[in-house]
N, C-alpha and C positions, 0 to 999 in steps of 0.2 A: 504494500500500500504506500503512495505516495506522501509525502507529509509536505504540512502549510511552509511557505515564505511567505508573513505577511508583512510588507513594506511601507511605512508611512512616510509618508512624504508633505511636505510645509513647511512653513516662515519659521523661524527661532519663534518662542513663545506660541505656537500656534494650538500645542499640546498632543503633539507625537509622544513625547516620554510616558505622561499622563493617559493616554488610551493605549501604549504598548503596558504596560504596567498594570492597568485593571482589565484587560486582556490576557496577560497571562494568568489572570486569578481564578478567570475563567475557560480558560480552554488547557484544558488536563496536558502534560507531558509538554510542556511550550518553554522555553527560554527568549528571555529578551537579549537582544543584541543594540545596546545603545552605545553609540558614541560617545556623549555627553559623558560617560563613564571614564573612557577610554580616553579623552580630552582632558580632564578634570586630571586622572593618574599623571599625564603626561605631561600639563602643566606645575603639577605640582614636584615630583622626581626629575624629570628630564628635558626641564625650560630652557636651557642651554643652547639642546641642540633642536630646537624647534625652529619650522621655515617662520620667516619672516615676513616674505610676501609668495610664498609660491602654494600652491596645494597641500595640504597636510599628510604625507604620504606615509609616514612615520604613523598615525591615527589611523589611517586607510590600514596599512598594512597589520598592525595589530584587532583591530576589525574581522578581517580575512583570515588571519589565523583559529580565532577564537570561533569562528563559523566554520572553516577547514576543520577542526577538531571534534566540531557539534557532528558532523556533517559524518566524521568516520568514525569516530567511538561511542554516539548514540543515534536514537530513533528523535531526537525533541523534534518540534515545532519550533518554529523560527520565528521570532515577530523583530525585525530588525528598524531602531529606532534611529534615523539620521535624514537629515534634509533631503539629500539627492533632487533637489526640483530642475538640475538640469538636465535635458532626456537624453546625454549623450552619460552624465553617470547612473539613469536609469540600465540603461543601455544595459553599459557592464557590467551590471551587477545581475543581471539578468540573465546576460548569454555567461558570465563568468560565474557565476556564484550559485544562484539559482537557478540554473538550469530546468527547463519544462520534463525533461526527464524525470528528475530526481524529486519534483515539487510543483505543487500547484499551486502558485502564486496568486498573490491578492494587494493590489496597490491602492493605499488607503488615504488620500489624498483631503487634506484637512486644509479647505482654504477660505482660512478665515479673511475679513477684510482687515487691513492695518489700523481703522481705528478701532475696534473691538481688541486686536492684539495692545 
């Protein structure tokens, strides 16, 4: 049986963390994969060597691993908590990560207006 990748997608503050998080409370066997987590570590231990102005690959790639490892030593559900609102990094995380083989995906697109956020 295939298992969920579901992907929330939105503005900072839009409340991806906040519907991946009462999401996983509710759907049995599910781990979250939030950035914001992943960000937070990384600022706080390894500020140093963080880009400055370029893509955070460093954040990307610990992301991938953490899901690489979900992906081979269990069965969970996935609900992955990060902006991605460009559809060139929908893309890859699609054809690269999620694969339709492996999961049936669900893009959960929270778009709220800016003056509500």
């Amino acid at each position: 049986m295939k298992r969920l990748a579901i992907l929330t997608v939105g503005k900072t503050h839009s409340g991806k963390s906040t519907f991946a998080q009462a999401l996983e409370k509710e759907l049995p066997n599910s781990l979250v994969v939030d950035q914001d987590n992943h960000a937070e570590f990384l600022n706080t231990y390894y500020r140093k060597i963080q880009p400055q102005t370029s893509p955070n690959i460093l954040k990307q790639s610990i992301s991938r691993l953490i899901v690489e490892y979900a992906k081979e030593h269990s069965d969970v559900h996935i609900i992955a908590s990060n902006s991605n609102r460009s559809r060139k990094s929908r893309d890859y995380l699609l054809k690269e990560i999620y694969d339709n083989v492996e999961f049936i995906r669900i893009l959960v697109h929270l778009d709220i207006p800016d003056r509500v956020i």
